[in-house]
C-alpha positions, 0 to 999 in steps of 0.5 A: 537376660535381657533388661529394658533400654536404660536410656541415662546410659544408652541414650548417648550412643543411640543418638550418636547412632542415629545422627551417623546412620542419617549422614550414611544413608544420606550419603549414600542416596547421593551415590546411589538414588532409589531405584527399582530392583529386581522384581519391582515390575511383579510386585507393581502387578500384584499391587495394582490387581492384574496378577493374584498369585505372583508374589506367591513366595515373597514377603507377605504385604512387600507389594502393598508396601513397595505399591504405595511407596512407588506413587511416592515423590522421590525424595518422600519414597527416599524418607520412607526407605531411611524410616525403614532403614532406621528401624532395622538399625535399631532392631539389630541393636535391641536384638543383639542386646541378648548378648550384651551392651558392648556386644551390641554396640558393636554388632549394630556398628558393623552393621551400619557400615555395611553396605550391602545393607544400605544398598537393600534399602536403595532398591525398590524390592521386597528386601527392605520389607524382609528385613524389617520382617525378620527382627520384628 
């Protein structure tokens, strides 16, 4: 069963999550600064009204999403890409609390560490946008 956050007891861990994802990304974004991914090109298409239709099988709003953020400065595009990373970090942690408090603790650890993780939210695709999409 799942119990609202108790932050008295799972306040502590969170932040020391949150100060650890911050430094990772931010090490991270210096190894590997945002760069346009794949299919960066037809969402900027889609997002600027010269193709209607070739996002068809894409996460629904990711062109609007990934439009606004590409007329962002860098290092503003590089923030709103760690809120998203942010909040994916957290909602694996409250989805993984169906199974437990350790469990998700540990769950959201390795998550963390993973670096094909991070390297979804370094790349200017519809990725990030599905991610957040799939836990919200």
């Amino acid at each position: 069963m799942v119990t609202p956050l108790n932050m008295k007891h799972e306040g502590p861990f969170l932040l020391k999550l949150l100060v650890l994802a911050l430094l990772i990304f931010s090490l991270y974004s210096l190894a590997f600064p945002l760069h346009p991914g794949r299919d960066f090109g037809g969402y900027l298409e889609h997002f600027y009204g010269k193709v209607a239709a070739n996002t068809l099988f894409r996460p629904v709003g990711a062109s609007y999403l990934l439009g606004m953020i590409s007329n962002l400065p860098l290092l503003l595009a590089e923030v709103a890409f760690l809120l998203m990373y942010l909040c994916h970090i957290f909602m694996v942690y409250i989805t993984s609390r169906i199974f437990g408090v350790q469990v998700a603790r540990i769950v959201t650890l390795l998550m963390l560490f993973d670096f094909s993780v991070l390297a979804i939210f370094h790349r200017l695709d519809g990725y990030a946008a599905f991610c957040l999409a799939s836990l919200s």
